[in-house]
Residue frames as qw, qx, qy, qz and C-alpha x, y, z in Angstrom:
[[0.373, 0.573, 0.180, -0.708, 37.91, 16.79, 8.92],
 [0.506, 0.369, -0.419, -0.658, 38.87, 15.95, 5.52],
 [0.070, -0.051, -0.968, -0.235, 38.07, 12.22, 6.26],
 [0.369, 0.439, 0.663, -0.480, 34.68, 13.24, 7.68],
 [0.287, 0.516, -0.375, -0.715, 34.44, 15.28, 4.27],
 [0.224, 0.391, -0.824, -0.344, 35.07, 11.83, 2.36],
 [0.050, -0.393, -0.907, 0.142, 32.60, 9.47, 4.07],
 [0.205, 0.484, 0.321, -0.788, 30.00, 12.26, 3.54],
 [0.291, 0.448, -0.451, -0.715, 29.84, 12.53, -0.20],
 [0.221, -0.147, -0.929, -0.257, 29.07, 8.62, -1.20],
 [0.009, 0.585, 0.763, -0.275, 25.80, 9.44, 1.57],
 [0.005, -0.597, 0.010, 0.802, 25.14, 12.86, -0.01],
 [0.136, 0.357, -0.551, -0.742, 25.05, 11.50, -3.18],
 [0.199, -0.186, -0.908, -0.318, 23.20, 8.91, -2.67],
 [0.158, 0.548, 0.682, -0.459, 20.50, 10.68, -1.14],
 [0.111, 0.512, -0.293, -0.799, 20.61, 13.29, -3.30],
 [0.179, -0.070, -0.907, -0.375, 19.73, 9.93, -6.04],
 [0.053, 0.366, 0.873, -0.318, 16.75, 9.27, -3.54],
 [0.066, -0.520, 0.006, 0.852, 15.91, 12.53, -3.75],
 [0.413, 0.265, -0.561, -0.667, 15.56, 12.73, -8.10],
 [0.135, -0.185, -0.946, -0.229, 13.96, 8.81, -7.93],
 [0.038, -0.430, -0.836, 0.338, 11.43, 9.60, -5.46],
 [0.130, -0.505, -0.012, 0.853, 10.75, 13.38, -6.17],
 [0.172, 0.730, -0.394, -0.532, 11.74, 14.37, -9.03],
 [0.804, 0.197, 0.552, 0.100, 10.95, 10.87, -11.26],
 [0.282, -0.367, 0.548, 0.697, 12.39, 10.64, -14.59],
 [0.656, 0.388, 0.220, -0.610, 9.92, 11.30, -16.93],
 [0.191, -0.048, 0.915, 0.352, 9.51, 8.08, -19.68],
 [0.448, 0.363, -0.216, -0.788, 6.36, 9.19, -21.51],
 [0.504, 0.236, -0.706, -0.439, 6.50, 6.19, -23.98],
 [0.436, 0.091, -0.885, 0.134, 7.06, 3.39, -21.83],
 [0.156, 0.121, 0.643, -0.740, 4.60, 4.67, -19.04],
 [0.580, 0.012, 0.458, -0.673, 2.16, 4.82, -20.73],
 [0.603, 0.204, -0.750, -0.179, 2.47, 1.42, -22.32],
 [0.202, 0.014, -0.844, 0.496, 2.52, 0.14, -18.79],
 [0.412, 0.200, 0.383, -0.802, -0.67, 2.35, -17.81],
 [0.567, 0.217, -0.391, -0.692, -2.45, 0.66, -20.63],
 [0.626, -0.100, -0.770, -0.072, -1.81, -3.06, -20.23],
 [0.041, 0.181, 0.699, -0.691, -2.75, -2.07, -16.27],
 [0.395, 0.163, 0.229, -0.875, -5.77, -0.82, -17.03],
 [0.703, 0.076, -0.395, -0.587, -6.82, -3.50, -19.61],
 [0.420, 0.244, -0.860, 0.155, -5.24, -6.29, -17.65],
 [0.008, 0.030, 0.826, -0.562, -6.64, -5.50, -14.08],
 [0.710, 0.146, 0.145, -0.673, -10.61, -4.90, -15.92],
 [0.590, 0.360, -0.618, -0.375, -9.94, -8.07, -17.69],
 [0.385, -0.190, -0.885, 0.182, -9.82, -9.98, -14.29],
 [0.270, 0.048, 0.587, -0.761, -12.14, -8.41, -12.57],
 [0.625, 0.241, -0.152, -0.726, -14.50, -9.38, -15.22],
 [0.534, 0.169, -0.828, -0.028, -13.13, -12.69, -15.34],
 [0.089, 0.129, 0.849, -0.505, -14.05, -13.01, -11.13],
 [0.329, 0.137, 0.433, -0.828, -17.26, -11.40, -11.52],
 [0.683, 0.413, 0.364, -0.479, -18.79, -12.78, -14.36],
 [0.023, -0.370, 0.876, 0.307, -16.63, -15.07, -16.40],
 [0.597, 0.287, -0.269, -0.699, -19.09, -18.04, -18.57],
 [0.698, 0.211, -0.668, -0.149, -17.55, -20.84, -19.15],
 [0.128, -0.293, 0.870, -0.375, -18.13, -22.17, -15.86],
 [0.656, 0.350, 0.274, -0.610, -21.67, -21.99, -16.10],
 [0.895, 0.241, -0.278, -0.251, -21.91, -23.88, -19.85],
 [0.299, 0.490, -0.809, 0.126, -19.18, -25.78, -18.48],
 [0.437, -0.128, 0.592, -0.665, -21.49, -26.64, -15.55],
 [0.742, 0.325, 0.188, -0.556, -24.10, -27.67, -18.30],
 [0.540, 0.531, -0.586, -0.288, -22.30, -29.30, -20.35],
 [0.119, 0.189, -0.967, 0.125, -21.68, -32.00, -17.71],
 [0.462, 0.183, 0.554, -0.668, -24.90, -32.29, -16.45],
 [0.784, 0.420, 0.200, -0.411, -26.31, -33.02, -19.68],
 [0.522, 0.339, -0.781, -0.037, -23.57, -35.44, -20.64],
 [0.772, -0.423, -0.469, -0.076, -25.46, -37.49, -17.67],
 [0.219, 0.205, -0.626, 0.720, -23.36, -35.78, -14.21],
 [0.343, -0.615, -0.700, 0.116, -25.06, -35.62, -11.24],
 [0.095, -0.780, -0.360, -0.503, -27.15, -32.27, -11.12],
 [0.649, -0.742, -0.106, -0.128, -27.03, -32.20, -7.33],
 [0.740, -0.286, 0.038, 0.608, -23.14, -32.89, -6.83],
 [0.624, 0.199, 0.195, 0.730, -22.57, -30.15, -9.32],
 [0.172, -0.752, -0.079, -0.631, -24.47, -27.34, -7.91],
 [0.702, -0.700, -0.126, -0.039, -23.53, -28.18, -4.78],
 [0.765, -0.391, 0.189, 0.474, -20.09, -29.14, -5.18],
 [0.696, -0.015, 0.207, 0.687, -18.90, -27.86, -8.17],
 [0.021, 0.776, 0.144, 0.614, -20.40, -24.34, -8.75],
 [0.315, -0.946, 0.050, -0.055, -19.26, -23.15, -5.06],
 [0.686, -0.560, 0.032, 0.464, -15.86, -23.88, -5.90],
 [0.534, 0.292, 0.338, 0.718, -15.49, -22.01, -8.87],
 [0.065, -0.913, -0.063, -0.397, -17.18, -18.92, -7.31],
 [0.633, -0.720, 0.098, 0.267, -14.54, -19.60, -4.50],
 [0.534, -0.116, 0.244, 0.801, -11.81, -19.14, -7.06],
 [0.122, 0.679, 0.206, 0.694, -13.57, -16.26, -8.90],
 [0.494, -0.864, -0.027, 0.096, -14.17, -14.62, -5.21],
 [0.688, -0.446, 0.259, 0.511, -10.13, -14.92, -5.00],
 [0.333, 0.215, 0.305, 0.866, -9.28, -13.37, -8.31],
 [0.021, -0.798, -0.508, -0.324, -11.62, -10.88, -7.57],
 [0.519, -0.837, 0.110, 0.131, -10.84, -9.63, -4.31],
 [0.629, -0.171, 0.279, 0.705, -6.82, -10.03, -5.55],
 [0.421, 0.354, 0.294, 0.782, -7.67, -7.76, -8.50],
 [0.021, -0.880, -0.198, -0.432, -9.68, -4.94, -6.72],
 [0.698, -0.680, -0.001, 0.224, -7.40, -5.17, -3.87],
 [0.625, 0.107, 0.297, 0.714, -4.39, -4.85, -6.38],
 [0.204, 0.685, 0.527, 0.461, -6.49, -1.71, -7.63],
 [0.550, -0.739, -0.371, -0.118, -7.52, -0.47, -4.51],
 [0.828, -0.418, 0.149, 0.341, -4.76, -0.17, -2.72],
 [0.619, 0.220, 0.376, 0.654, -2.56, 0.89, -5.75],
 [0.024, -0.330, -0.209, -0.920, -4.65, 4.00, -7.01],
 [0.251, -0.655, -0.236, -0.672, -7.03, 4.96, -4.17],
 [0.709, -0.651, -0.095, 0.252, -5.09, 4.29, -0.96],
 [0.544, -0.249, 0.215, 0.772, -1.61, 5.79, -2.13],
 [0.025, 0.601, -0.208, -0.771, -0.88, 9.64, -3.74],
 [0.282, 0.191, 0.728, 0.594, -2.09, 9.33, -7.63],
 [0.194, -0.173, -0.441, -0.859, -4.59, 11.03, -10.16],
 [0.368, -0.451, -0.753, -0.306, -7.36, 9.87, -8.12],
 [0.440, -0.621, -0.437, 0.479, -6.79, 10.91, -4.72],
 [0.220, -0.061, 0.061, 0.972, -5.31, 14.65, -6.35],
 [0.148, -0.162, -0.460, -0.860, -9.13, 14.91, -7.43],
 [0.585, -0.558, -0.351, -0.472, -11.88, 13.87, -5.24],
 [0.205, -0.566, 0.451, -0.659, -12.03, 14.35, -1.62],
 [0.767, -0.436, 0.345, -0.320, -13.18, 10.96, -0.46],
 [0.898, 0.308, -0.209, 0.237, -10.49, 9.28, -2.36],
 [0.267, 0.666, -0.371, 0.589, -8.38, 11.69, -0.35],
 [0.679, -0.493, 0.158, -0.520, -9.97, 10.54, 2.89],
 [0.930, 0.235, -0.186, 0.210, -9.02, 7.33, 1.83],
 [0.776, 0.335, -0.277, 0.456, -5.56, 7.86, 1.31],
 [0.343, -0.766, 0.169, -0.516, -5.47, 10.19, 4.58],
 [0.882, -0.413, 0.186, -0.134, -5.72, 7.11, 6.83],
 [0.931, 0.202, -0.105, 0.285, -3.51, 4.88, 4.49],
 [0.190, 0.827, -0.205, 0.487, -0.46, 7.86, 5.46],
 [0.445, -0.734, 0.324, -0.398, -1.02, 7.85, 8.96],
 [0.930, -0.256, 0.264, -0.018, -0.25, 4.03, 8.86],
 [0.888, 0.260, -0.071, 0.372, 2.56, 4.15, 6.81],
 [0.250, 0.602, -0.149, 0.744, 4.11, 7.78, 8.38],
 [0.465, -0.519, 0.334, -0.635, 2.49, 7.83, 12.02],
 [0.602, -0.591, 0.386, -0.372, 1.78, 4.07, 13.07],
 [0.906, -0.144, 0.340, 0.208, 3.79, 1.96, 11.58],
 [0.095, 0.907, -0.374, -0.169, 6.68, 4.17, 10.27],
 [0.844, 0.309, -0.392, 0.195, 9.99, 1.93, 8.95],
 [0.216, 0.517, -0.592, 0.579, 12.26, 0.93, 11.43],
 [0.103, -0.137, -0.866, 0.469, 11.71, -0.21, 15.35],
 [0.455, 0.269, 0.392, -0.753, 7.92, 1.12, 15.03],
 [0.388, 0.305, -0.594, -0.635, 7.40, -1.09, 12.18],
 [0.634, -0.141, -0.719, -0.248, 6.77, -3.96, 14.08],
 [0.417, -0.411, 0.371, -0.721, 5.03, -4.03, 17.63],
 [0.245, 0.039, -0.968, -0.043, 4.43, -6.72, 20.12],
 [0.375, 0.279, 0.323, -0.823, 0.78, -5.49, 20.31],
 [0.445, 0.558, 0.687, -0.138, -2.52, -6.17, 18.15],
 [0.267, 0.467, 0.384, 0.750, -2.69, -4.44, 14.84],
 [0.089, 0.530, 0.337, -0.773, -3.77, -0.83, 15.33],
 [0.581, 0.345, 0.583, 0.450, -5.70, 0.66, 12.86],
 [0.253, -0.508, -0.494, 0.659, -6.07, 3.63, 11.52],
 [0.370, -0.343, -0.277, -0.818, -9.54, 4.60, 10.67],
 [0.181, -0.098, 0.725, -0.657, -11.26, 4.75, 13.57],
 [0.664, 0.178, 0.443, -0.576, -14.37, 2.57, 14.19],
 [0.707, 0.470, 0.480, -0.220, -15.90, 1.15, 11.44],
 [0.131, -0.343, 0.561, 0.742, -13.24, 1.38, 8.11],
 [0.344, 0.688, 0.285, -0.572, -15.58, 2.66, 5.73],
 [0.214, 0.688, -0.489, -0.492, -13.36, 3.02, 3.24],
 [0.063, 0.160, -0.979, -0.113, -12.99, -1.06, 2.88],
 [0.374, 0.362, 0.773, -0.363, -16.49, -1.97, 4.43],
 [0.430, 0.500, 0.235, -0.714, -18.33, 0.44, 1.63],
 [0.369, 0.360, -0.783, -0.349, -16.92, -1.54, -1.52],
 [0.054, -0.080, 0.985, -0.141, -17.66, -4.46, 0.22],
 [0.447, 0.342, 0.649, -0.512, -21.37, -3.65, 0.76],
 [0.455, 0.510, -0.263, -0.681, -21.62, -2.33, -2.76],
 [0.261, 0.278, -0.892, -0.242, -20.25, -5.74, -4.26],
 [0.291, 0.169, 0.861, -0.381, -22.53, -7.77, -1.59],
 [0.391, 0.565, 0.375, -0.622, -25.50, -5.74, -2.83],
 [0.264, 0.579, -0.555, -0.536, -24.34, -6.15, -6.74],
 [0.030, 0.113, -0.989, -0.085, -23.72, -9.66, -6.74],
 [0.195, 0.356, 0.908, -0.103, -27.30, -10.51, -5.52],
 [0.459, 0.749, 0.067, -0.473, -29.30, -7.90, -7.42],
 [0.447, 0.566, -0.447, -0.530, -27.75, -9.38, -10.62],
 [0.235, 0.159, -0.955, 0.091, -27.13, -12.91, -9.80],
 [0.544, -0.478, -0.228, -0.651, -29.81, -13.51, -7.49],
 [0.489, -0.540, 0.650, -0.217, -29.87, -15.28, -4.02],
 [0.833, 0.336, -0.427, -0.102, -28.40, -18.86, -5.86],
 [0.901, -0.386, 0.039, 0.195, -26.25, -21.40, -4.38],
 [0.621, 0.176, -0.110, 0.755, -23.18, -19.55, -6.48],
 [0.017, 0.789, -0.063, 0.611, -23.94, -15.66, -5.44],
 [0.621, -0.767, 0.042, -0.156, -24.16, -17.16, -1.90],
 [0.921, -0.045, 0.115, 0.368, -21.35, -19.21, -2.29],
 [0.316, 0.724, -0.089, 0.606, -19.58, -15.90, -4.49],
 [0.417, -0.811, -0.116, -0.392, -20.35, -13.82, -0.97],
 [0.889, -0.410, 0.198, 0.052, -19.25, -16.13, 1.55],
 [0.865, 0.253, 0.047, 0.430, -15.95, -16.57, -0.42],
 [0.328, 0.786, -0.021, 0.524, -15.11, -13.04, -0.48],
 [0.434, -0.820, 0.224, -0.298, -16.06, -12.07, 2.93],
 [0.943, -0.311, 0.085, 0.077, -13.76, -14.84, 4.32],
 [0.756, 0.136, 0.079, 0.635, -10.44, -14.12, 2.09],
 [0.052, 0.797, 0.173, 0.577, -11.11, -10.88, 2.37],
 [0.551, -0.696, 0.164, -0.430, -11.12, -10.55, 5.91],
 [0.862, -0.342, 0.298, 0.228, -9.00, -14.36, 7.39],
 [0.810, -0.030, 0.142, 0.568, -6.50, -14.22, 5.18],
 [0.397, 0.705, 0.172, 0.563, -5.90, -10.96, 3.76],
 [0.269, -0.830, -0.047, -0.485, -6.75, -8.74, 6.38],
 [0.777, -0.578, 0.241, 0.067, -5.24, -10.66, 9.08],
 [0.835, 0.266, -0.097, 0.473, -2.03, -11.32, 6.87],
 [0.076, 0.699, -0.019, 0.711, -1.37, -7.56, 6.78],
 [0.402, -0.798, 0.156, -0.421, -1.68, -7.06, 10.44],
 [0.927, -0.285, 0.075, 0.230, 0.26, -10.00, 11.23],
 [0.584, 0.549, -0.087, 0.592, 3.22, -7.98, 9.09],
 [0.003, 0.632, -0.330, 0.702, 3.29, -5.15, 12.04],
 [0.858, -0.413, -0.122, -0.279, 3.21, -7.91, 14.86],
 [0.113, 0.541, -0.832, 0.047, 6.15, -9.37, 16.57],
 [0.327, -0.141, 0.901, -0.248, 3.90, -12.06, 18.28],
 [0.814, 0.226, 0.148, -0.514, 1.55, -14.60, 16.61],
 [0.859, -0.048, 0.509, -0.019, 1.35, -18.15, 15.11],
 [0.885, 0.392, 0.118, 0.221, 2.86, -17.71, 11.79],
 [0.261, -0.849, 0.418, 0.190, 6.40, -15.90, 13.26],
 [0.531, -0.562, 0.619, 0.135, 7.89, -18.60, 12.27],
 [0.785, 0.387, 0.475, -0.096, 6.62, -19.65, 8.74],
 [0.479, -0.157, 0.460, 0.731, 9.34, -19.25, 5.77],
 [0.262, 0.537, 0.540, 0.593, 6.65, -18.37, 3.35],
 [0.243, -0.868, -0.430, 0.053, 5.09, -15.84, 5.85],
 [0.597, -0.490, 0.197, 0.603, 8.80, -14.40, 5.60],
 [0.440, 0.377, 0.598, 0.554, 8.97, -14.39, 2.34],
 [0.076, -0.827, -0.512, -0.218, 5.76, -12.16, 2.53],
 [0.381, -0.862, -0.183, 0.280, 6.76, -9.74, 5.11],
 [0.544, -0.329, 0.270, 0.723, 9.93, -8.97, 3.52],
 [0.228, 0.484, 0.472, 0.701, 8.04, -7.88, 0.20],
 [0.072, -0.842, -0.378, -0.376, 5.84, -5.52, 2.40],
 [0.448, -0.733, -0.010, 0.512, 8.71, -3.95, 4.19],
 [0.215, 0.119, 0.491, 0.836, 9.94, -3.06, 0.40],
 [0.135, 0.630, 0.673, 0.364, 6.43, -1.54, 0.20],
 [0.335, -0.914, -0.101, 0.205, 7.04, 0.72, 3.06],
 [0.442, -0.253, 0.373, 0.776, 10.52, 1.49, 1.93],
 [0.128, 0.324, -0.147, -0.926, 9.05, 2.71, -1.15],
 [0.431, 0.273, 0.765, -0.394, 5.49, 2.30, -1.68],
 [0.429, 0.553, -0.353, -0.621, 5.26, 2.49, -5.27],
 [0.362, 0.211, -0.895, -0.153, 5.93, -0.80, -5.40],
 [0.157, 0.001, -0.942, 0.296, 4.54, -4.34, -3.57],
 [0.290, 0.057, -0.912, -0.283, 1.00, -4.48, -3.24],
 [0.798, -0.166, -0.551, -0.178, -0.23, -7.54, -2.57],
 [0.518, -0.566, 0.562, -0.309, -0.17, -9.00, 0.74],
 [0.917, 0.074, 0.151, -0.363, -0.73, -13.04, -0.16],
 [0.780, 0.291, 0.529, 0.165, 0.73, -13.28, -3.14],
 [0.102, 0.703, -0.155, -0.687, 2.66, -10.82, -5.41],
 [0.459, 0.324, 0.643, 0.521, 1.40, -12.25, -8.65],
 [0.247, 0.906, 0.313, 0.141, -0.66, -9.00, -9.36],
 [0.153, -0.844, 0.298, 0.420, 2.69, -7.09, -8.70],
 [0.541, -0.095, 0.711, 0.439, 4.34, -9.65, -11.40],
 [0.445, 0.529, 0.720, 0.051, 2.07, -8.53, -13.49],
 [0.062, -0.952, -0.293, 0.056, 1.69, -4.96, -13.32],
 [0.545, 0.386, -0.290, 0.685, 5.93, -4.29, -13.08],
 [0.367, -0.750, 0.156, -0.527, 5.15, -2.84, -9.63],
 [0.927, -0.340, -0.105, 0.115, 7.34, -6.21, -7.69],
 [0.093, 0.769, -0.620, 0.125, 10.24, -5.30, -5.77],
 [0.874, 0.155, -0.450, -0.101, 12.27, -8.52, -4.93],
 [0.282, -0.917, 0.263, -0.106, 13.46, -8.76, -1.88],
 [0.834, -0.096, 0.299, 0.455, 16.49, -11.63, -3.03],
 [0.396, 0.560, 0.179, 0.706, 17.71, -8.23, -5.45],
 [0.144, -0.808, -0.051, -0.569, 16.60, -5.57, -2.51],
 [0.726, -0.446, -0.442, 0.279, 18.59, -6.43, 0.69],
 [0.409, 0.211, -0.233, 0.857, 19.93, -3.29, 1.01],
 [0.405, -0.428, -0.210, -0.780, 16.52, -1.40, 0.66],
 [0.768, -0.257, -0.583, -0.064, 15.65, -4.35, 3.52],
 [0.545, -0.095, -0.367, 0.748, 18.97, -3.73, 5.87],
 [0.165, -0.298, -0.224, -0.913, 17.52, 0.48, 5.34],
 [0.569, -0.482, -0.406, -0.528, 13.86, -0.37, 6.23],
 [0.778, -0.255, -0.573, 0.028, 14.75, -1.99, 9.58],
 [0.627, -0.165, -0.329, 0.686, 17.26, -0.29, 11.14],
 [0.167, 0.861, 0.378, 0.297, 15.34, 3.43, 10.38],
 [0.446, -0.423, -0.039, 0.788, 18.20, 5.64, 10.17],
 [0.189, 0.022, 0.556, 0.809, 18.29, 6.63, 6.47],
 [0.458, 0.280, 0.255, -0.804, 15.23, 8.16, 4.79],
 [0.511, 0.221, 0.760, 0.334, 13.55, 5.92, 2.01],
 [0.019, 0.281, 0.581, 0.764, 11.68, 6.57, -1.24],
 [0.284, -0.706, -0.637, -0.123, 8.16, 6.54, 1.15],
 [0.375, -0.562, -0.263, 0.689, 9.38, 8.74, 3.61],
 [0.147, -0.244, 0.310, 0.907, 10.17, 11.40, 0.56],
 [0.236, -0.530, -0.671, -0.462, 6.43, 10.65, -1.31],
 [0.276, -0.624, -0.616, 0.394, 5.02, 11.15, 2.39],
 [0.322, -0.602, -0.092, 0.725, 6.83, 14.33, 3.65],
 [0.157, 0.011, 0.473, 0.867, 6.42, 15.73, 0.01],
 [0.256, -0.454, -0.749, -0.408, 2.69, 14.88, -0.05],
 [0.372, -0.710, -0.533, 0.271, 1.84, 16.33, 3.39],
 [0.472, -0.445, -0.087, 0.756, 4.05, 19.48, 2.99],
 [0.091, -0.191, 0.424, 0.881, 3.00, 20.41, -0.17],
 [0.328, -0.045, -0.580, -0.744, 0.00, 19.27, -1.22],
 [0.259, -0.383, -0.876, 0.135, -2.31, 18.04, 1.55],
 [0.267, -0.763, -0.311, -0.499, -5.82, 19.81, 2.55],
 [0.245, -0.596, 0.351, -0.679, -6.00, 21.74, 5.86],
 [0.879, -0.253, 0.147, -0.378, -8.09, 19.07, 7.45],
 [0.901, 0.350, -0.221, 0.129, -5.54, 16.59, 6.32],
 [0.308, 0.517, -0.441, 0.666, -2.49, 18.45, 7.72],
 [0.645, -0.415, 0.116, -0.631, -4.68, 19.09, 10.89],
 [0.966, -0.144, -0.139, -0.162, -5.53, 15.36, 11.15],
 [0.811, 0.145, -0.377, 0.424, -1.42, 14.41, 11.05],
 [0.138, 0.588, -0.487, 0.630, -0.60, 16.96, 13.59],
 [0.606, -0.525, 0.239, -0.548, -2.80, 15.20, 15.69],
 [0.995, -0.100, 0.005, -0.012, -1.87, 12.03, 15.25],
 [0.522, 0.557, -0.349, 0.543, 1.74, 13.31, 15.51],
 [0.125, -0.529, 0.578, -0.609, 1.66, 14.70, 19.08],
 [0.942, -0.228, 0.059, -0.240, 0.08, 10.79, 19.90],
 [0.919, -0.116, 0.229, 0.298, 2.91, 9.49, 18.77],
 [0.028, -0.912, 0.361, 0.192, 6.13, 11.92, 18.72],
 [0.556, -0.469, 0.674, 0.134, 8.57, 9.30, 18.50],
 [0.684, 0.360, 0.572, 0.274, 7.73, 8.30, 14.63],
 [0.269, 0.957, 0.099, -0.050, 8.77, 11.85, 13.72],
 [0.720, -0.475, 0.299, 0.407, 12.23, 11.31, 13.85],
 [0.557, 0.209, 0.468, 0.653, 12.99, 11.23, 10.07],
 [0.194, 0.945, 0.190, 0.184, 11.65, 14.88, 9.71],
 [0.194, -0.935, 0.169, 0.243, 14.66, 15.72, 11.00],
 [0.484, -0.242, 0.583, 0.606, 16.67, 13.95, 8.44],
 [0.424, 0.717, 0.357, 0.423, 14.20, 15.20, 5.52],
 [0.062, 0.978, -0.154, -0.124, 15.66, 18.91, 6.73],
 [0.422, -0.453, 0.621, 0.481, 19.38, 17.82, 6.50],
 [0.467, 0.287, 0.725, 0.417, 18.41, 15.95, 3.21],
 [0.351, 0.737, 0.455, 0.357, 16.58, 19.16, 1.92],
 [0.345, -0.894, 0.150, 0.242, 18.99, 21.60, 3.56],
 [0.366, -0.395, 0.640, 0.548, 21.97, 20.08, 1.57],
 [0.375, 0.710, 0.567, 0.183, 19.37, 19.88, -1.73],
 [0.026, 0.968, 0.247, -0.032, 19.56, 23.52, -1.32],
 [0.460, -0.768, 0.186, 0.405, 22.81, 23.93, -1.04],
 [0.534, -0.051, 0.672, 0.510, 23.73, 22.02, -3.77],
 [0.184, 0.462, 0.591, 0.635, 20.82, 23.32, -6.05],
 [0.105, -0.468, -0.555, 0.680, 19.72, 26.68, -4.93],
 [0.272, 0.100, -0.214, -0.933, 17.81, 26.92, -7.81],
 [0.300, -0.227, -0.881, -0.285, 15.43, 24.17, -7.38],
 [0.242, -0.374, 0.040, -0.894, 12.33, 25.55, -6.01],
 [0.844, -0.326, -0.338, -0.258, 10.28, 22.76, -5.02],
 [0.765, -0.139, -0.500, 0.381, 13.32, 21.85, -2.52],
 [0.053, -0.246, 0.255, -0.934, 13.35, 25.67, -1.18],
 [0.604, -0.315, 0.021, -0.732, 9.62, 25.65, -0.77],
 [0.829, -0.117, -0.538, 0.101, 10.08, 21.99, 1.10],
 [0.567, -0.030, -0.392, 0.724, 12.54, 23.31, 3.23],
 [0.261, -0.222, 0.103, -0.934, 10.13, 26.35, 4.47],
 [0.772, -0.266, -0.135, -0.561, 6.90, 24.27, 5.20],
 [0.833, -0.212, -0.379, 0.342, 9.53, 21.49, 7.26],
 [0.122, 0.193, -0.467, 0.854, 10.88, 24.60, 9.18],
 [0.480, -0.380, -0.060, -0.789, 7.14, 25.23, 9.78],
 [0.798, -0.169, -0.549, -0.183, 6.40, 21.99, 10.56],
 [0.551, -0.008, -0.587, 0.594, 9.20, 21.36, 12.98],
 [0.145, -0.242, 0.273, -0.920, 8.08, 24.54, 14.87],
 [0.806, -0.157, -0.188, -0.538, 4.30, 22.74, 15.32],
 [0.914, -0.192, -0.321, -0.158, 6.03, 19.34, 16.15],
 [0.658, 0.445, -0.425, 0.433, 9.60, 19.34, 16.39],
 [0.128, -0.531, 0.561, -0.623, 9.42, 20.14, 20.30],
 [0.873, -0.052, 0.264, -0.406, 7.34, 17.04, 21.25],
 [0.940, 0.166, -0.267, 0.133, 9.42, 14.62, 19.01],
 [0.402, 0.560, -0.562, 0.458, 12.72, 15.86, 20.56],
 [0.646, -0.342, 0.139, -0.669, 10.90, 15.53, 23.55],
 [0.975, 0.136, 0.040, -0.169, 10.48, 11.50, 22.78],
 [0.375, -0.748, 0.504, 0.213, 13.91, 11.17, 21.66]]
């Protein structure tokens, strides 16, 4: 007994840590919002740079009327510099995107189709592709917004519909278009779905490794990582976890015993502070798939021994009531699943 006692306490304590990081953040005032600033001026500073940066254009002219050929350089060189502005574009609203209006934040707490949004983005990171042996499948990406993703398509049309109302229909706006829709969709989109895959052509690619490891830190704890490509906009932004510094958080993510930081954002966010229709939506997409509920029964242990320890901390009382509820609603269907 007292060695079970002793191998208890180093995991007690160190959930308990999860717990205060993930929770119960430390508040830094100064240094946040230093950080919230150079985000906010940094990531308008490239979008403005994809959409409508200058100096290509007089750069354009400038050769042309040092004697270049007119026809090579609208042809050749103005679609490849909207193909790199298309790429820093789509990197920086995707960095945005993704950051503040797919994950919990000041946006989604305030308007209901940001909340819609970040509804779906849940179910995939808490219902179908949870950390651990449901992280990766040797199936086709599911997604999950059904039909038509709305949430990704409606930006897209806006930007289509921007670009040529201000640009007009030109050999760059088409060229601008055609760039987006292509990195947007082949490489992005299809990176990401290749992450929750077990089969497909790049299984076997170091860099594709590379990748996949950073966005299993994202699931672990999704404050962090991103990017899918490329984590320069996480380099940027202080939002890169490393996964040569994070092999523990790695070992963790894979083997889904333990709970992570996401798991605790989730199970906080759905228990406390999600609409009816919201709640609603995850029970249903809970009794589809029982078997990714598993870790609710370590968030009670983990907020059962919270309580014990602090049984004045309220937010971990009133946790530990709405995950009894819960469990009553699911908790016979996941045991159920095993």
């Amino acid at each position: 007994m007292d060695e079970h006692k002793q191998r208890s306490v180093p995991s007690i304590r160190s959930q308990m840590a999860l717990y205060e990081a993930a929770i119960r953040p430390a508040p830094r005032p100064v240094t946040r919002a230093l950080w919230r600033a150079w985000t906010v001026l940094g990531i308008s500073a490239l979008l403005w740079a994809g959409w409508c940066e200058p100096w290509s254009a007089l750069l354009v002219e400038k050769l042309a009327a040092a004697g270049g050929d007119r026809r090579l350089l609208d042809w050749g060189l103005v679609p490849l510099v909207y193909g790199l502005r298309a790429v820093l574009l789509v990197e920086a609203f995707g960095y945005a995107y993704h950051r503040f209006f797919q994950h919990l934040g000041w946006f989604t707490r305030r308007a209901q189709v940001f909340r819609r949004n970040q509804m779906f983005h849940w179910i995939h990171h808490m219902i179908l592709y949870p950390i651990g042996r449901f992280y990766r499948r040797p199936v086709d990406y599911v997604a999950s917004e059904p039909g038509i993703a709305w949430s990704w398509v409606a930006p897209a049309l806006l930007t289509l519909a921007a670009n040529f109302l201000s640009k007009g229909f030109t050999v760059g706006s088409i060229s601008f278009v055609i760039a987006i829709a292509l990195y947007a969709k082949e490489i992005i989109d299809k990176t990401h779905s290749r992450f929750h895959e077990t089969d497909h052509p790049w299984a076997d690619k170091d860099y594709f490794h590379w990748l996949e490891e950073i966005h299993i830190l994202h699931h672990w704890d999704q404050r962090y990582n991103f990017t899918f490509v490329h984590p320069a906009m996480d380099w940027l932004f202080g939002t890169y976890l490393s996964p040569a510094t994070h092999r523990q958080e790695l070992t963790t993510a894979l083997i889904d015993v333990d709970l992570t930081a996401s798991d605790l954002i989730n199970w906080r966010y759905l228990l406390i502070e999600a609409s009816p229709a919201e709640y609603a939506a995850f029970i249903s997409q809970a009794r589809r798939h029982p078997r990714s509920l598993r870790k609710l029964g370590k968030l009670r242990e983990l907020i059962a021994a919270r309580v014990d320890l602090y049984p004045n901390d309220a937010l971990a009382r009133k946790l530990k009531q709405r995950a009894a509820e819960l469990w009553h609603v699911v908790g016979p269907a996941t045991q159920a699943a095993g």
